[in-house]
C-alpha positions in Angstrom: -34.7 -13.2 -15.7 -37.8 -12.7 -18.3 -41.3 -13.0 -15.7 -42.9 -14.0 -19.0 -42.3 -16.1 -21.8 -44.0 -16.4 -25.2 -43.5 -19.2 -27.6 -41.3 -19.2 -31.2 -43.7 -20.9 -33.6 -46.6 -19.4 -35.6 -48.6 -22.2 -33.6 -47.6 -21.5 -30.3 -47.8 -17.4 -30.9 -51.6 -17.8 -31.5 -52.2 -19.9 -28.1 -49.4 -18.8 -25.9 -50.9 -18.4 -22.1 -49.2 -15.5 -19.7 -48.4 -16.6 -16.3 -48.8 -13.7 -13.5 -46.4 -15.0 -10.3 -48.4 -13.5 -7.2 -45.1 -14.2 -5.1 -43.3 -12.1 -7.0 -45.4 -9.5 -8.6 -44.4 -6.7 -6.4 -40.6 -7.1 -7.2 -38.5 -5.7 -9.3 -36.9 -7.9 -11.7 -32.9 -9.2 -11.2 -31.4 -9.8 -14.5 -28.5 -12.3 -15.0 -27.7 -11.1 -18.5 -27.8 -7.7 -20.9 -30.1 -9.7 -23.3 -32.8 -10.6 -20.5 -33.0 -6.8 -19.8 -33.3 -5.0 -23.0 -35.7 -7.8 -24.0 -37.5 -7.0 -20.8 -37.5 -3.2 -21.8 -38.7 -3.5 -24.9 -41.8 -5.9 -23.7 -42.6 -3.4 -21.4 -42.3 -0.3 -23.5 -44.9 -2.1 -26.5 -47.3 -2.8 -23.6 -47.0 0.6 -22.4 -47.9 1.6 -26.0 -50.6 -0.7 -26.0 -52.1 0.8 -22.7 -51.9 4.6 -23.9 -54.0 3.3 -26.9 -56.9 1.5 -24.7 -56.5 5.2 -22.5 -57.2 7.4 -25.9 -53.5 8.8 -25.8 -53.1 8.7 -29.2 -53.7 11.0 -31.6 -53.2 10.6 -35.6 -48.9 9.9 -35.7 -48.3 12.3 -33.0 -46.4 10.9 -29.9 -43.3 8.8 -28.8 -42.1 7.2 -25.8 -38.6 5.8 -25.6 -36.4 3.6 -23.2 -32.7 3.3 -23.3 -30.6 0.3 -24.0 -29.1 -1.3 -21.3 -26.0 -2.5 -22.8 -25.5 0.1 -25.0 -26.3 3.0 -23.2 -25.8 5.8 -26.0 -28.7 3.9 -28.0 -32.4 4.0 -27.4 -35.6 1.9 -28.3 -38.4 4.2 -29.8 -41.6 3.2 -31.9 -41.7 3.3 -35.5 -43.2 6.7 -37.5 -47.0 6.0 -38.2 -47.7 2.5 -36.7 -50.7 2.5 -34.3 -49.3 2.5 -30.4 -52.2 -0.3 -30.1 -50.6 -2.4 -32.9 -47.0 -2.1 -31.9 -45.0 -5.2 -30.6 -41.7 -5.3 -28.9 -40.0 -6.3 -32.4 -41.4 -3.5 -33.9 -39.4 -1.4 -32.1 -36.3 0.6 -33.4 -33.3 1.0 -32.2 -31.3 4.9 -32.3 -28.2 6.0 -31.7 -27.3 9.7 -30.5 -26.8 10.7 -34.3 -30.4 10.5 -34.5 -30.1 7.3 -36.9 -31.7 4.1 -36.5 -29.5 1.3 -36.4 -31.7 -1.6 -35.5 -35.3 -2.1 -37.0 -37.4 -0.8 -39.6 -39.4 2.5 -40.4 -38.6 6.0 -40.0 -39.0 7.9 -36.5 -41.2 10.9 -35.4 -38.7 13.8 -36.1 -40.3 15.4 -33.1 -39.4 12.7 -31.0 -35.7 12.4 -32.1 -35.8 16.5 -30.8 -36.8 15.4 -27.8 -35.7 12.1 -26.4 -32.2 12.2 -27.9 -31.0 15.0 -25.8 -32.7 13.8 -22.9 -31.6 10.6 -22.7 -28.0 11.7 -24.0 -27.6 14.4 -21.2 -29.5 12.7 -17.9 -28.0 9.5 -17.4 -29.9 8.7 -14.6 -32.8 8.5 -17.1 -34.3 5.6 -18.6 -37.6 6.4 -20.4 -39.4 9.2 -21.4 -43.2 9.3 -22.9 -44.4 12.4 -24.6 -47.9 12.2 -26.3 -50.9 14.5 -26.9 -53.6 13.0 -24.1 -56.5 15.7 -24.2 -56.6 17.2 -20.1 -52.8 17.5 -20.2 -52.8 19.1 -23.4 -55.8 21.2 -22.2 -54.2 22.4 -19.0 -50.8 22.8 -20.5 -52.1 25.6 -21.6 -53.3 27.9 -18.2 -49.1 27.8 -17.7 -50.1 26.5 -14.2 -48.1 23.9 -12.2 -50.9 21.4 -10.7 -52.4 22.0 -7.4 -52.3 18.9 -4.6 -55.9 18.8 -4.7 -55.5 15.2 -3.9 -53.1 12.7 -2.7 -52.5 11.5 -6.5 -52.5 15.3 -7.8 -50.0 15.9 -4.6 -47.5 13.3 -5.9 -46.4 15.8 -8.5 -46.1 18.7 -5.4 -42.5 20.2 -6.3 -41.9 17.2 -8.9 -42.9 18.9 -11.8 -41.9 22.3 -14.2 -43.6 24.1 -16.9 -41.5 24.5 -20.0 -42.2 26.4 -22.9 -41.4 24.8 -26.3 -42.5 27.2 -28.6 -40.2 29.9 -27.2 -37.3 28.1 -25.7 -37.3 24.6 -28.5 -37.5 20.9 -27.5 -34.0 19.9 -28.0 -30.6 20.6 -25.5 -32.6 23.2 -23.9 -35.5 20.7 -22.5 -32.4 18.1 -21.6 -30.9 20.5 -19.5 -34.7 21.6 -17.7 -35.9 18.3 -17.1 -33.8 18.0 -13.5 -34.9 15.7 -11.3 -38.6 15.9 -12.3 -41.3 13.3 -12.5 -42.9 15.3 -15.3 -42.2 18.6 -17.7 -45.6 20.3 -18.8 -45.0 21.6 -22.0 -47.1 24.9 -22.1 -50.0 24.9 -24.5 -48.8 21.0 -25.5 -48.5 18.6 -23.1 -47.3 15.8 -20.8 -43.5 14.9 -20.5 -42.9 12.0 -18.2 -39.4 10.5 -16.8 -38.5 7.5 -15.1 -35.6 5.2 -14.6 -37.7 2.5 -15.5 -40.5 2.0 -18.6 -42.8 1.5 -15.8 -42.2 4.5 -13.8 -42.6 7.1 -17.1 -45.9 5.4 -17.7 -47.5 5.8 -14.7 -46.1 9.3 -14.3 -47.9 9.9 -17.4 -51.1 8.4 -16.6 -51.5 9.6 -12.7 -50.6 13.3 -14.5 -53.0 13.0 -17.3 -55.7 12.3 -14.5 -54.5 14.6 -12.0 -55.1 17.2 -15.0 -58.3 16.3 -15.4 -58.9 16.3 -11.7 -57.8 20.3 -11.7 -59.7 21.3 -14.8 -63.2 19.8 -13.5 -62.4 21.3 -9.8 -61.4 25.2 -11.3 -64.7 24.7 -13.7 -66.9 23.5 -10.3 -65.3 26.3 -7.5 -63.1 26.6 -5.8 -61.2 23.5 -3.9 -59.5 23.4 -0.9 -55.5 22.1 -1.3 -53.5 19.8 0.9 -51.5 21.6 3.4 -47.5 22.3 2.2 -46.3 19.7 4.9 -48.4 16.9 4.1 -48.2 17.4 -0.2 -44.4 17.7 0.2 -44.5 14.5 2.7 -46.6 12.5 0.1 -44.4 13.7 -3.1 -41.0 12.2 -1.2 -43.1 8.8 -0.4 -43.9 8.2 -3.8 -40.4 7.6 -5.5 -39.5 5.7 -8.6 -40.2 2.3 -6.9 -44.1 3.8 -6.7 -44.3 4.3 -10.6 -43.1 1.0 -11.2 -45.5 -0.5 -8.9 -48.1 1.1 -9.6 -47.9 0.5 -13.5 -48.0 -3.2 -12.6 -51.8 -3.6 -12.8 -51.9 -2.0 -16.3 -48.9 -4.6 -17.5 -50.6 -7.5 -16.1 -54.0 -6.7 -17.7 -52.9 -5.7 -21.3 -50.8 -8.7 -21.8 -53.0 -11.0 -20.6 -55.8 -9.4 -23.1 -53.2 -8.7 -25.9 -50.4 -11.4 -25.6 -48.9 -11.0 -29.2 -47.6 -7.4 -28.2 -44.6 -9.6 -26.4 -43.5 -10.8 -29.8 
């Protein structure tokens, strides 16, 4: 099942309307072939591109997101080296097999991200998607070495769900695979935000909600010093808010990008 459809034509590209069901806009999507779901993937991992461009997570050619293939499951979908995340569509996309080659597509890809999501994806089947870029308060508190205090319900998501890893000492390759556990997000010391999901969805929102909660903690330790959520009720909210809530929750982002920016579903 594809929610939304785009035309063929040059014509009906440049006035192609997207269609939002309300009935169904909470659920997640039932797929009645391999096709409809990697096509599905990749439309949602160019609007998540397109989303971390409007929210300034870009920076120069540094960055990379990936989801893996449904069909075949050693492969993963990846943006190209050096095309703007707010210019990428799902046909852009490349296509990369665990020998680090791209087998499907054009372009070259970040040799940092190969690093990265290869061994991830190649050693943690039970993830999907990862999304690693350089968004300024992650970066910025990556760099205390602190885990994030539930100063709020959204920063108390993350309570228990998330590691520090260092990259510089320990490298971003089969070490990181084997550290990212069961974790919502890695913070790479003195670099940044690693999010996970089992959906495109999920990693995204991981990311953003993170990116925030960061800022969140460095404008509370610069103003005092806050009062946290209690153990009980942090670890309460962090089992709540499971894979289902990143997908949800990404759902308003989706539904505005590709309403403004349609063509990114070519």
């Amino acid at each position: 099942m594809r929610p939304l459809s785009t035309g063929s034509s040059q014509e009906e590209e440049t006035t192609m309307t997207i269609t939002i069901d309300a009935a169904t806009i909470n659920q997640q999507p039932i797929f009645t072939s391999l096709e409809d779901e990697r096509q599905h993937r990749k439309e949602r991992l160019a609007a998540a591109f397109r989303v971390f461009a409007k929210l300034g997570y870009e920076e120069g050619v540094m960055g990379h997101f990936s989801v893996r293939d449904p069909e075949k499951t050693d492969h993963y979908w990846t943006n190209p080296f050096g095309l703007s995340f707010g210019l990428i569509k799902a046909s852009d996309l490349v296509l990369m097999n665990y020998e680090g080659k791209v087998v499907q597509g054009r372009g070259l890809v970040h040799p940092g991200g190969i690093l990265l999501h290869l061994p991830i994806l190649r050693d943690n089947p039970h993830i999907i998607s990862a999304a690693h870029t350089h968004s300024i308060y992650g970066r910025t508190w990556s760099a205390f070495g602190r885990l994030l205090d539930p100063l709020t319900a959204e920063a108390a998501v993350f309570y228990k769900r998330h590691a520090i890893y260092d990259s510089f000492e320990h490298g971003e390759g089969d070490n990181l695979a084997q550290a990212v556990g069961n974790n919502k997000v890695i913070l790479l010391k003195n670099h940044g935000i690693l999010s996970l999901g089992k959906t495109v969805e999920e990693a995204a929102y991981w990311f953003i909600s993170f990116e925030k909660a960061s800022h969140g903690q460095l404008l509370a330790e610069a103003a005092g010093s806050p009062t946290l959520i209690g153990e009980a009720h942090a670890e309460r909210i962090a089992n709540f808010t499971d894979e289902k809530f990143g997908w949800l929750n990404f759902q308003p982002y989706y539904q505005s990008i590709v309403t403004e920016q349609p063509e990114l579903l070519n």
